[in-house]
C-alpha positions as CSV (number, residue, x, y, z in Angstrom):
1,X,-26.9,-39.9,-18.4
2,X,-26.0,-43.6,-18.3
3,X,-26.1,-43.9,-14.9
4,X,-29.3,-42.7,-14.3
5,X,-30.8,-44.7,-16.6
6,X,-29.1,-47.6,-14.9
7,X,-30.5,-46.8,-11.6
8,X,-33.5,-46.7,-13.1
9,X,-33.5,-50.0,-14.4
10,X,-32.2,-51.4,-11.0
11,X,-35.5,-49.7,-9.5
12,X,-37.7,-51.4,-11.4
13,X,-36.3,-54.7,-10.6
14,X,-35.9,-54.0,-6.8
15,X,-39.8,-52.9,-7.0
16,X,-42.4,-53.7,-4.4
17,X,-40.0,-53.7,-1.4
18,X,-41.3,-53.3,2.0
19,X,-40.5,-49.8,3.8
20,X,-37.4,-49.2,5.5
21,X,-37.2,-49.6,9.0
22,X,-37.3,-46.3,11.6
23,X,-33.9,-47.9,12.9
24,X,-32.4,-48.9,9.2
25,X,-29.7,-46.5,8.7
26,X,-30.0,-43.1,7.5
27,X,-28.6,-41.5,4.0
28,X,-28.2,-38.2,2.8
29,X,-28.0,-37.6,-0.4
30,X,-26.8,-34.2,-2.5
31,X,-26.9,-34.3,-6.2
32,X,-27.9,-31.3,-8.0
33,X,-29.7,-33.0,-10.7
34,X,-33.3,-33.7,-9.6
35,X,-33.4,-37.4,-11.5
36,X,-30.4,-38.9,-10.3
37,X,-31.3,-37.7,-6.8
38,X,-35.0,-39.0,-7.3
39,X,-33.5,-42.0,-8.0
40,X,-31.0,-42.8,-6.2
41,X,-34.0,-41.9,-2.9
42,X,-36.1,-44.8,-4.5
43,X,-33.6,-47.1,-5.4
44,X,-32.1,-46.9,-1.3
45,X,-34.8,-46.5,0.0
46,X,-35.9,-50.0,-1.9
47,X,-33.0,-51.2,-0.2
48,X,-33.9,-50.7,3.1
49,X,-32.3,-47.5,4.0
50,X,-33.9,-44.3,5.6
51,X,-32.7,-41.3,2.6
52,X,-33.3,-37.9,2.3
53,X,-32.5,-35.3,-0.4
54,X,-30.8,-31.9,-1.2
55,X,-30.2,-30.4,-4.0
56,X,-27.0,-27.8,-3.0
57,X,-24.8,-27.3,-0.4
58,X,-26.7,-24.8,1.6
59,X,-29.8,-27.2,1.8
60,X,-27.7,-30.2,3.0
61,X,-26.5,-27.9,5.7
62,X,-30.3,-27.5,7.0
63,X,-31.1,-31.0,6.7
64,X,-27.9,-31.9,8.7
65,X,-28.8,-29.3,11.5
66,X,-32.1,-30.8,12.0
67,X,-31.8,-34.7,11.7
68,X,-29.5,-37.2,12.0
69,X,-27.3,-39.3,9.8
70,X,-25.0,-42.1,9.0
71,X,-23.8,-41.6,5.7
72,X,-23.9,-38.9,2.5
73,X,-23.8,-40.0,-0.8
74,X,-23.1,-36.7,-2.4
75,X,-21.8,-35.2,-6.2
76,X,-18.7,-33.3,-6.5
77,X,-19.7,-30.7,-9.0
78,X,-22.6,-28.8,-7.9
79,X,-23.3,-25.4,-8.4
80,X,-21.9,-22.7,-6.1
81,X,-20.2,-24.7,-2.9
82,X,-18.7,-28.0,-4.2
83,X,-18.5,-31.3,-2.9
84,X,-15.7,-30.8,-1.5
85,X,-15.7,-27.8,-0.1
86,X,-18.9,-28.9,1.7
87,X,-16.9,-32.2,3.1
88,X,-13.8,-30.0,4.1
89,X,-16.4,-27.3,6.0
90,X,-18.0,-30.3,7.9
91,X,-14.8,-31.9,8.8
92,X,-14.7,-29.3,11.2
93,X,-17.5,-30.4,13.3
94,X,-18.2,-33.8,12.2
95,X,-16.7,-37.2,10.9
96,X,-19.9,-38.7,9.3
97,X,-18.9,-41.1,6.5
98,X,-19.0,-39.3,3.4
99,X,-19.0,-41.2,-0.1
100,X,-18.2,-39.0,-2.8
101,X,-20.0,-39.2,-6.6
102,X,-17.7,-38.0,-9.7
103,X,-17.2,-38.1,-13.2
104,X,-13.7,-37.1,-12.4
105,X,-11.0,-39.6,-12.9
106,X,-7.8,-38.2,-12.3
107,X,-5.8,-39.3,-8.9
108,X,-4.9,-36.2,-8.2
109,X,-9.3,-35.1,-7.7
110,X,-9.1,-38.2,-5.5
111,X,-6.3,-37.2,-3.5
112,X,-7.6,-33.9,-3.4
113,X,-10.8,-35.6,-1.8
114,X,-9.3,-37.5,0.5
115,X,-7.3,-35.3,2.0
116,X,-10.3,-33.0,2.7
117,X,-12.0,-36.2,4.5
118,X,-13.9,-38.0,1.9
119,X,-14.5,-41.6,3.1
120,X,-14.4,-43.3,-0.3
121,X,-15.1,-42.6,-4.2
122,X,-17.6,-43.6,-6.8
123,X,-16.9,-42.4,-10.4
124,X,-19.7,-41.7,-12.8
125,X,-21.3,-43.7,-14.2
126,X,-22.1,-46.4,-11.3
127,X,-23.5,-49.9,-11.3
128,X,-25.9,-49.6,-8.3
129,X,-25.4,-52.2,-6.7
130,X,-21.5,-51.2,-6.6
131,X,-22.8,-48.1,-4.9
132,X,-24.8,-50.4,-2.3
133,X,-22.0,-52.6,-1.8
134,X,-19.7,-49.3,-0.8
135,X,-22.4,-48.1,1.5
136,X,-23.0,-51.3,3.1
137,X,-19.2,-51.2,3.3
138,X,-18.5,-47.8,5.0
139,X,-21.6,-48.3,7.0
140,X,-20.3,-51.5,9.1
141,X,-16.4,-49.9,9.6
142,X,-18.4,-46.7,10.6
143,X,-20.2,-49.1,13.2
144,X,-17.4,-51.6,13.9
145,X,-16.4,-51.8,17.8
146,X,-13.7,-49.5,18.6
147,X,-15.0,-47.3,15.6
148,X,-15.2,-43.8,15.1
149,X,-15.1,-43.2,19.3
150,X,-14.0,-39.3,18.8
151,X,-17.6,-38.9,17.7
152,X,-18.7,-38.6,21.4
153,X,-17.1,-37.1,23.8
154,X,-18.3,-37.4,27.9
155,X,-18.4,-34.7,30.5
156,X,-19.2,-35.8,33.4
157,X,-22.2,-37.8,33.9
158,X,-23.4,-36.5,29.9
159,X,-22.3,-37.6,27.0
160,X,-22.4,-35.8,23.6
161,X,-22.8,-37.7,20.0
162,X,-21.1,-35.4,17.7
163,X,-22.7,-36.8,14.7
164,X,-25.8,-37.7,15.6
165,X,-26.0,-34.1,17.6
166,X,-27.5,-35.7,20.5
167,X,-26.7,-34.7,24.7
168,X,-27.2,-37.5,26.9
169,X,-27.5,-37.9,30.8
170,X,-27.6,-41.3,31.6
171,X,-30.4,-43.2,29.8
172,X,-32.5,-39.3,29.3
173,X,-31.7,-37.6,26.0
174,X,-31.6,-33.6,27.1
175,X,-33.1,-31.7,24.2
176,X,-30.8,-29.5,22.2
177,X,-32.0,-26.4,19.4
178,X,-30.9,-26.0,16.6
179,X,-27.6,-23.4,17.6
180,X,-26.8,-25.6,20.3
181,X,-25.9,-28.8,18.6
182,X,-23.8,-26.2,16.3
183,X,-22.0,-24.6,19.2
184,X,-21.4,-28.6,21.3
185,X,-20.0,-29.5,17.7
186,X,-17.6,-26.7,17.3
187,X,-16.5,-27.1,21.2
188,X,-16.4,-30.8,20.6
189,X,-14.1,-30.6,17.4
190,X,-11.6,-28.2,19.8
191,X,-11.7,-29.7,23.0
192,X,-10.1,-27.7,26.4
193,X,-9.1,-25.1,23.6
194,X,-10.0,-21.5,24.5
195,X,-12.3,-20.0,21.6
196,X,-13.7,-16.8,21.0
197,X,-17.5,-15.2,20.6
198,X,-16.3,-14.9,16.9
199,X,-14.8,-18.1,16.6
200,X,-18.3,-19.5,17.4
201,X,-20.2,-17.3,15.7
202,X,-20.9,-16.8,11.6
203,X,-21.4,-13.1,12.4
204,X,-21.3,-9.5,14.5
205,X,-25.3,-9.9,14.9
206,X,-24.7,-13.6,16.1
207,X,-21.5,-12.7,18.4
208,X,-24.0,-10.4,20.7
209,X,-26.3,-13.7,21.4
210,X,-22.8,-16.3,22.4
211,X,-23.0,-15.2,26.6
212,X,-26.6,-16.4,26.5
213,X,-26.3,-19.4,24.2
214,X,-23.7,-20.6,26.8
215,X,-25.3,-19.6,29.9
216,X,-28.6,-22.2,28.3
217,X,-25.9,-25.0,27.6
218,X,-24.5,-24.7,31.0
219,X,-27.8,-25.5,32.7
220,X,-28.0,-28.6,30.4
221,X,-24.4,-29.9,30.8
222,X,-23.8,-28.5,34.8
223,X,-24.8,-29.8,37.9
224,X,-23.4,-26.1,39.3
225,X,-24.3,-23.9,36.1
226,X,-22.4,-20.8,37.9
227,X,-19.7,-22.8,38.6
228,X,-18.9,-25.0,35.3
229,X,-16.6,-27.6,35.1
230,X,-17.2,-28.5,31.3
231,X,-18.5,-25.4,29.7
232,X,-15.3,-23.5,31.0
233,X,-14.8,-19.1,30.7
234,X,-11.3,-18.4,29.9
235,X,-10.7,-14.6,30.8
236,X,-10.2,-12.3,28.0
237,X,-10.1,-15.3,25.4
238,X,-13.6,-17.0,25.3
239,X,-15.2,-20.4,26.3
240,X,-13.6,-23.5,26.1
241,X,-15.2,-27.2,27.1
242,X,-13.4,-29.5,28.9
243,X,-14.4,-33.1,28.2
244,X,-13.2,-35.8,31.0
């Protein structure tokens, strides 16, 4: 594909950069074609940006449950979930800028995407350094003051970074698994609204394990765990959190 072998090219000429640094933003990228997303790693990562890889849907998920990030590049057409399924799913739970690849032209795909919550498009093939200048561009409105402040929400004397998934009290990060930064993000996406053991659950299995999920978040979040102010029960509808 053209593209790819332009990317190529551009590595090449961008060769024997130093490594990125461990505070340079990070990039996730989902392409299901292994060169362009071998590529595109190199060529950004020559660039000075932290990037890691998936090939699907289900494997960006993983990555995105167990690191942070501040931008994904990913394709439209992939097999099984889409692109834009993927970016309508995480719209639920999180507003990290998303810039989508296509070979698509037509308006009405873009409108489709940006209705879903796709921060910008890039059609196929790219000149890369377009696709740097779009990143660097989403990247400093992402970080501009007054930007993207519904990403954390405070309770109390913590503070929760929906994106990054990380619980703060003060200046002490509080350590959060896996299925707790899942559960803060779906409480965080429907704040002081009631939801229930299946609204926060994928499954039946899953539903039996919510009471003690919440009872471990409520010693992180409360100064009173059996008396919650954030982490609220409302009778016979569920859990809601109450941000200030």
């Amino acid at each position: 594909m053209a593209h790819a072998d332009d990317i190529a090219t551009a590595n090449r000429a961008e060769g024997g950069k130093t490594p990125p640094a461990d505070d340079a933003p990070h990039i996730l990228i989902v392409d299901d074609d292994r060169r362009i997303r071998e590529l595109l790693k190199r060529y950004l990562s020559d660039s000075g940006y932290r990037v890691t890889a998936a090939e699907h849907a289900a494997e960006a998920r993983a990555r995105l449950a167990g690191m942070a990030f501040d931008l994904i590049v990913m394709d439209v057409m992939m097999p099984g979930e889409s692109g834009l399924d993927l970016t309508r799913d995480l719209r639920r739970t999180s507003s990290i800028p998303i810039l989508m690849l296509t070979a698509r032209g037509e308006a009405s795909d873009r409108i489709d995407g940006l209705e879903r919550g796709v921060d910008d498009y890039l059609a196929k093939p790219f000149e890369p350094r377009e696709l740097l200048l779009r990143i660097g561009t989403i990247l400093r409105r992402a970080q501009a003051p007054g930007a993207r402040k519904h990403d954390e929400i405070s309770l109390g004397p913590c503070r929760f970074n929906i994106t990054r998934g990380e619980l703060w009290h003060g200046d002490r990060q509080i350590r959060l698994t896996t299925r707790e930064v899942q559960l803060m993000r779906i409480f965080a996406a429907n704040p002081g609204k009631p939801l229930s053991r299946l609204d926060l659950c994928d499954n039946e299995a899953a539903e039996r394990s919510i009471d003690v999920q919440i009872n471990r978040l409520r010693r992180k979040l409360e100064a009173d765990p059996k008396n919650p102010l954030y982490l609220q029960t409302v009778r016979g509808e569920g859990y809601a959190l109450m941000p200030d």
